[in-house]
C-alpha positions as CSV (number, residue, x, y, z in Angstrom):
1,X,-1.1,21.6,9.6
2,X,2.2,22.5,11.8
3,X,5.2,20.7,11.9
4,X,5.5,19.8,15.5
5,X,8.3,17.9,17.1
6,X,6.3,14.5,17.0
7,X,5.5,15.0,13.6
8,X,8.8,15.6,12.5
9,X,10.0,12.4,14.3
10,X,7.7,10.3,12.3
11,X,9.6,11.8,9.2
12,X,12.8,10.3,10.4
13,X,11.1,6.9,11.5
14,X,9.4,6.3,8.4
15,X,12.8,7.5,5.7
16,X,15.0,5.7,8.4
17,X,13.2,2.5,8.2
18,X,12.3,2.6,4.1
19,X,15.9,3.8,3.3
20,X,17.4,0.7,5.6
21,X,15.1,-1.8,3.9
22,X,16.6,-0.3,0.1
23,X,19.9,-0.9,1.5
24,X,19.5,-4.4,3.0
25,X,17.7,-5.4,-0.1
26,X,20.7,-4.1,-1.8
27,X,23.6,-5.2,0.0
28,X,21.9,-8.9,0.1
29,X,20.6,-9.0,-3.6
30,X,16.7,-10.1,-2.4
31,X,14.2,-9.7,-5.0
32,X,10.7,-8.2,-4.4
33,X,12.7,-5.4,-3.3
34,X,9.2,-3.3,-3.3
35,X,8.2,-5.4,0.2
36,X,11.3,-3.6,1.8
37,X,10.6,-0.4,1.0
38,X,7.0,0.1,1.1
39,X,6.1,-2.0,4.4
40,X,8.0,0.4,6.7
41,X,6.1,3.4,5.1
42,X,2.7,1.1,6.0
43,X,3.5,0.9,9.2
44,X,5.2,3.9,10.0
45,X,3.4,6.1,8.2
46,X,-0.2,5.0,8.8
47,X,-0.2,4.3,13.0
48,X,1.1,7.1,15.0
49,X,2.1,4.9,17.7
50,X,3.3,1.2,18.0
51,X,2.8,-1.7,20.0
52,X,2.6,-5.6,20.2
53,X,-0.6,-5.4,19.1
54,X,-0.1,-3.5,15.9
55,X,3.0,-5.4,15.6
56,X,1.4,-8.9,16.3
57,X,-1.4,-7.7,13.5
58,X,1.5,-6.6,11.0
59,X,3.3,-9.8,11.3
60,X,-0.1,-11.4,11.5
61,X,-1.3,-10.4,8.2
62,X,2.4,-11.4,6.1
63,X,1.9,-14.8,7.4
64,X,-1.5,-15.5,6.4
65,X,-1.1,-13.9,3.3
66,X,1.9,-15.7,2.5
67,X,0.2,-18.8,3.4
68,X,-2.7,-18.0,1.1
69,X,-0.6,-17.0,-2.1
70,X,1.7,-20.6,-1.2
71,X,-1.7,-22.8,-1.6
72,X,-4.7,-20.8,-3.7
73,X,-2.7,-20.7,-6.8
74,X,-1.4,-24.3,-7.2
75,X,-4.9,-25.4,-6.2
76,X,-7.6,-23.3,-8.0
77,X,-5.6,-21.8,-10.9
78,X,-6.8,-24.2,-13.4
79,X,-10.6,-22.9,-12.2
80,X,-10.7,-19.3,-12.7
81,X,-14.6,-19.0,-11.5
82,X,-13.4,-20.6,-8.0
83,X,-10.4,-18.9,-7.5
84,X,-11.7,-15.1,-8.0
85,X,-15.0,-16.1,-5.7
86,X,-11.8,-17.3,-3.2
87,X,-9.8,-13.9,-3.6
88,X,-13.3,-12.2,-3.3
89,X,-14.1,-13.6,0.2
90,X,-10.4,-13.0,1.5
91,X,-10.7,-9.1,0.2
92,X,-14.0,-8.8,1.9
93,X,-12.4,-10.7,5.1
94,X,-9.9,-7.6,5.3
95,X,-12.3,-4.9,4.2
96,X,-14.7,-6.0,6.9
97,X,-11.9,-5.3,9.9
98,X,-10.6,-2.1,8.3
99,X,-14.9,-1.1,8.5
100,X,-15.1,-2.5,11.5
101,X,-12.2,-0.5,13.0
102,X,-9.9,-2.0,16.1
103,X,-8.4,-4.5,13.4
104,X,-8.0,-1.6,10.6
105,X,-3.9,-2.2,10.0
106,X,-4.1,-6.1,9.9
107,X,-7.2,-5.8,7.2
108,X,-5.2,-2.7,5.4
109,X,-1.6,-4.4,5.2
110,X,-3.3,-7.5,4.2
111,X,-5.2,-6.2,1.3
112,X,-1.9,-4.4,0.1
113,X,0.3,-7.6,0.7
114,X,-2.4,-9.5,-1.2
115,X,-2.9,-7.0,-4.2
116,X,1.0,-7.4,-4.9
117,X,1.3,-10.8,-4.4
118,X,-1.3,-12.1,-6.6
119,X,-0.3,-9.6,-9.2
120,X,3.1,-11.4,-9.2
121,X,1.7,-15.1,-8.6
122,X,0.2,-14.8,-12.2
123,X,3.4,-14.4,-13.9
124,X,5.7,-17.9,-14.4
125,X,8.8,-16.6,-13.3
126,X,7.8,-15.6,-9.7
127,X,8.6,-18.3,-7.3
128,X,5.5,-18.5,-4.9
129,X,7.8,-19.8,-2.6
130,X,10.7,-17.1,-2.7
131,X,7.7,-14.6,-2.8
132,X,5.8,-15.7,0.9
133,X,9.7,-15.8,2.4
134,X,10.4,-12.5,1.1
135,X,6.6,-11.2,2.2
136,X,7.1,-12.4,5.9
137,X,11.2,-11.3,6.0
138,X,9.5,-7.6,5.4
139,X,6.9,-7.7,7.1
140,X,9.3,-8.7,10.4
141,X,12.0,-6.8,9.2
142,X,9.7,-3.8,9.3
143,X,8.8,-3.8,12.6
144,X,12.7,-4.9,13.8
145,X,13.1,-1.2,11.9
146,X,10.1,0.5,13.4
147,X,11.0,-0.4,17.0
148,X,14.6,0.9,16.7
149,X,13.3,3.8,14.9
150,X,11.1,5.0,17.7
151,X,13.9,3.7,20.5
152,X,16.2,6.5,18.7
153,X,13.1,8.8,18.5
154,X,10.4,7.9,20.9
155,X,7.2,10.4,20.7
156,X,7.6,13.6,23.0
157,X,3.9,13.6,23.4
158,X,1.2,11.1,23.7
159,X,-0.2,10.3,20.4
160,X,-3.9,11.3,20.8
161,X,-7.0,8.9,20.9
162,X,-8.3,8.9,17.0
163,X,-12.2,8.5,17.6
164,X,-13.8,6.5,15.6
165,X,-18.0,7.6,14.8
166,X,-20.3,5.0,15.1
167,X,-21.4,3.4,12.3
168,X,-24.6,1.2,11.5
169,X,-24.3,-2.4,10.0
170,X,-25.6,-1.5,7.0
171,X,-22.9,1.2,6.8
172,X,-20.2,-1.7,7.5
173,X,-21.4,-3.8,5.1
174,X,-21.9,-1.2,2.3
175,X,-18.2,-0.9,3.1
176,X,-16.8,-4.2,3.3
177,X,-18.7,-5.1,0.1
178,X,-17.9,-1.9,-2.3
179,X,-14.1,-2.2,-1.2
180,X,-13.8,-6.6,-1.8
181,X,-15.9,-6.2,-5.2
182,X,-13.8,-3.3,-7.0
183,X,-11.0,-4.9,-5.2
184,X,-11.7,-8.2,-7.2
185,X,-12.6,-6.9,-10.4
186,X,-8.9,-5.2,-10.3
187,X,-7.8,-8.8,-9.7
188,X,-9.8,-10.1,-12.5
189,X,-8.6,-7.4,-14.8
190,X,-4.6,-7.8,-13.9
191,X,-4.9,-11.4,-14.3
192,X,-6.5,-11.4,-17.7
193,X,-4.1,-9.0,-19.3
194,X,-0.7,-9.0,-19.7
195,X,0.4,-6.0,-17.0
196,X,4.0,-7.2,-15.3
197,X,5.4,-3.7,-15.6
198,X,1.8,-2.2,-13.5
199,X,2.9,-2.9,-9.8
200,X,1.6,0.9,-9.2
201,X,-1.4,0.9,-10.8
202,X,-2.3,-2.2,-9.3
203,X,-2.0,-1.3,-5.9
204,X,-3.3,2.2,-6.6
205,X,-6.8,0.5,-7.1
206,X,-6.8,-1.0,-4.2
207,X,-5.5,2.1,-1.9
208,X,-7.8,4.4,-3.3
209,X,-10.5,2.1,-1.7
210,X,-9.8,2.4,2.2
211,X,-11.9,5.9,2.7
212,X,-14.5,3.0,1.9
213,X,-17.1,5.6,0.3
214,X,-17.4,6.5,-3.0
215,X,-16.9,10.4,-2.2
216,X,-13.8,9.6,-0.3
217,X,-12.9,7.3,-3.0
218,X,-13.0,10.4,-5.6
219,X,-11.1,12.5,-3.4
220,X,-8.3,9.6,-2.6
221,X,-8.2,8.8,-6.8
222,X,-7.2,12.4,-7.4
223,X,-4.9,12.8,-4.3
224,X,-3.2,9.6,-5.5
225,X,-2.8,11.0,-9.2
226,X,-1.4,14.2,-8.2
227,X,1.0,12.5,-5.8
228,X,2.2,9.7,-8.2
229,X,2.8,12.6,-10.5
230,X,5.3,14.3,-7.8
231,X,6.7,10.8,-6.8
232,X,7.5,9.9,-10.6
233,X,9.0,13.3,-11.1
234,X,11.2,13.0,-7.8
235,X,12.3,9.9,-9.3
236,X,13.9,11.0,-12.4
237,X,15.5,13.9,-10.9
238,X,17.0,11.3,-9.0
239,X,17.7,8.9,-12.0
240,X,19.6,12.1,-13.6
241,X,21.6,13.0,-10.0
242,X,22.6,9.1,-10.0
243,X,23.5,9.0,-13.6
244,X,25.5,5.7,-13.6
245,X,26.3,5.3,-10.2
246,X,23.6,2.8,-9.4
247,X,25.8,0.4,-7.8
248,X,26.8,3.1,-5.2
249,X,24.9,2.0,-2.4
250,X,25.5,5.1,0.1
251,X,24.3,7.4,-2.8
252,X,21.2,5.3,-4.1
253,X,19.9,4.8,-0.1
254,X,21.0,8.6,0.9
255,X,19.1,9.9,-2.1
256,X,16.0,7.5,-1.5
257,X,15.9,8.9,2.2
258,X,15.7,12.2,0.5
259,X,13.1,11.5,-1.4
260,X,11.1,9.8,1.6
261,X,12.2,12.3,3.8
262,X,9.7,15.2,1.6
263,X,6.8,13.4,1.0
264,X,6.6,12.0,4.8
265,X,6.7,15.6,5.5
266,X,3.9,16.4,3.3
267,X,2.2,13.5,4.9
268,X,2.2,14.6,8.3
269,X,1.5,17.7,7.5
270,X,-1.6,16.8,5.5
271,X,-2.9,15.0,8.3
272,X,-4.7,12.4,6.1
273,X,-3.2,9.4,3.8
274,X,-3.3,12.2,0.7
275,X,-0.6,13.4,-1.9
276,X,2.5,13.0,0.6
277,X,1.6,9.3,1.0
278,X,0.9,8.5,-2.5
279,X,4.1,9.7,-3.2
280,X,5.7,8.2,-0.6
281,X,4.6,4.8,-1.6
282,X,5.5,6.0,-5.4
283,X,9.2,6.1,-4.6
284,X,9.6,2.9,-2.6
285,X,7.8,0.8,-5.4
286,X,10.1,2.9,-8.1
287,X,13.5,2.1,-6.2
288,X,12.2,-1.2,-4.2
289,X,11.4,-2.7,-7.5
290,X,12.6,-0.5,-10.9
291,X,15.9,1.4,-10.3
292,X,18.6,-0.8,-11.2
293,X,21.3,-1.0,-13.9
294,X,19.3,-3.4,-15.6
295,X,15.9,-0.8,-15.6
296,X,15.3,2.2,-16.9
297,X,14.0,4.3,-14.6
298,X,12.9,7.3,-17.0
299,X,10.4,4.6,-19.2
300,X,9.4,2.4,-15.5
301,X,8.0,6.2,-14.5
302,X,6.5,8.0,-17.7
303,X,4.4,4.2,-17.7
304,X,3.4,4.2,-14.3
305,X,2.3,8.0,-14.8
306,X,-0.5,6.7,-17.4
307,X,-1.1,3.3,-16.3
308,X,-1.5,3.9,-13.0
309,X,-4.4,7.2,-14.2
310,X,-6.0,5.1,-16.4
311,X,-6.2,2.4,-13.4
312,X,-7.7,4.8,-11.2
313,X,-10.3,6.6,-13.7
314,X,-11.3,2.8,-14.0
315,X,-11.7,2.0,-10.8
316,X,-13.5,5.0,-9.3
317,X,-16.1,4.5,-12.1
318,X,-16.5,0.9,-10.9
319,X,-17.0,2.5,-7.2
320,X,-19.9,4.7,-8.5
321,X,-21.7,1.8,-10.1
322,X,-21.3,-0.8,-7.1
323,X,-22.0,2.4,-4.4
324,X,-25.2,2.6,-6.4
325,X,-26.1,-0.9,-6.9
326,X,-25.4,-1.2,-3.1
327,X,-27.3,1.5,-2.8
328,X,-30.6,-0.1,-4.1
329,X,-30.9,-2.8,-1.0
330,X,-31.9,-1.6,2.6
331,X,-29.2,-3.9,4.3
332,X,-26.6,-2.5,2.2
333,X,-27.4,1.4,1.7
334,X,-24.7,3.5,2.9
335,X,-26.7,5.9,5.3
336,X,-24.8,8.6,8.0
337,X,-26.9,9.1,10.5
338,X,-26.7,13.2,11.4
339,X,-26.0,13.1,15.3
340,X,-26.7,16.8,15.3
């Protein structure tokens, strides 16, 4: 796809924004550093335009989210049963806007915020409470970032109407349900075993899941592997460029906006959330959260290479059994209706 102006611009929005958020996380020593850096590339990278209403749904989504992760927890983890039927409805809440359409970003952004935040609620030495205040300071901070982003570089052209094709309820329900079950037997799995280091893999099951098919799930799971791959690799040639100089904050954000600066570019050029994306999220959850003096960079990437392949093999077998169980029932069969 060609480069145009537009598309170049949403290069410089989305490495602008991520490499900002690095740097304030930085400079201010916040943890869940990952929030910073990926949320902009959400935002950014996902809507080619922006509003108050994608801004009120961004915003939207951290708060109830954050409100969600302050009160499940303390109440229903002593009841395992109950609290996975409760993260089950609230995955199938947001997979039944991002299926339904008009709502797509607040249902997306929420079932990334919640992936991440209930993979670090299940670990002791999160604080629930720093967590929410860091999940809503992103999610605000990102679109502070994304409106000065496109005041500095405002589309030359109008961003054209995407078209959505009509789709049947049975369609929309095969969809909200295939995405809110795999997405809760990831849950189930990452809080039964002992995975702190498997940010990437974690939320790599849930982003193959928004084509919301099982064909588009494939493709998506093999797009993501390739471009994890490229990220992880992009990340250790940085970790040998920065040698010891991690506490160089111009180099560390200047070589982060490098990185985000060539795989937005292969994002826009792909057209679709494909390699370029997966590897764009790949480096803002390997410098948001891992690159640090006190993390080696070289073992935090050669383990999110396999974990986060095994992750995906796993999950895109669980979409082929629950697109065929769906399958079985009339109300849920995922049927596209030739218009020709």
């Amino acid at each position: 796809m060609e480069l145009t102006q537009d598309k170049l611009r949403i290069c410089f929005r989305v490495a602008f924004a991520s490499a900002t958020g690095l740097l304030l996380t930085k400079l201010m020593n916040w943890n869940f550093g990952v929030f910073f850096t990926v949320y902009p590339m959400l935002l950014l990278g996902m809507i080619p335009v922006l509003n108050r209403f994608i801004a009120l749904q961004f915003i939207g989504s951290s708060l109830l989210t954050s409100l969600e992760i302050m009160i499940l927890p303390s109440l229903l983890h002593n009841w395992p049963p109950a609290f996975t039927v409760v993260v089950f409805l609230l995955f199938l809440s947001r997979f039944m806007l991002m299926a339904k359409g008009p709502m797509m970003l607040f249902g997306a952004s929420g079932c990334v915020s919640l992936s991440i935040m209930l993979h670090f609620s299940s670990y002791e030495h999160f604080g629930l409470t720093d967590m929410a205040v860091m999940n809503i300071m992103a999610s605000v901070m990102s679109v502070a970032l994304a409106y000065i982003a496109y005041a500095f570089l405002p589309n030359i052209e109008p961003p054209t109407a995407v078209v959505r094709p009509a789709k049947s309820a049975n369609v929309i329900r095969h969809q909200a349900l295939l995405g809110a079950i795999v997405a809760t037997i990831s849950f189930v799995v990452f809080q039964s075993v002992d995975l702190v280091d498997s940010l990437s893999a974690q939320v790599a099951t849930v982003l193959v899941l928004f084509p919301m098919s099982f064909m588009g799930a494939v493709e998506s799971g093999k797009m993501r592997c390739i471009g994890t791959l490229l990220g992880c690799g992009l990340g250790l040639l940085t970790q040998v460029f920065l040698y010891s100089h991690y506490h160089n904050l111009v180099l560390l954000s200047m070589s982060f906006w490098l990185c985000a600066m060539v795989f937005a570019r292969w994002h826009v050029k792909e057209g679709i959330s494909g390699i370029g994306f997966a590897g764009l999220t790949t480096t803002g959850i390997l410098f948001g959260q891992y690159i640090s003096p006190e993390h080696d960079l070289v073992y935090s990437a050669l383990y999110r290479m396999s974990s986060m392949t095994i992750a995906i093999l796993v999950t895109l077998c669980c979409v082929y059994l629950v697109h065929k169980i769906l399958n079985l029932f009339p109300s849920t069969r995922y049927e596209v209706v030739s218009t020709g």
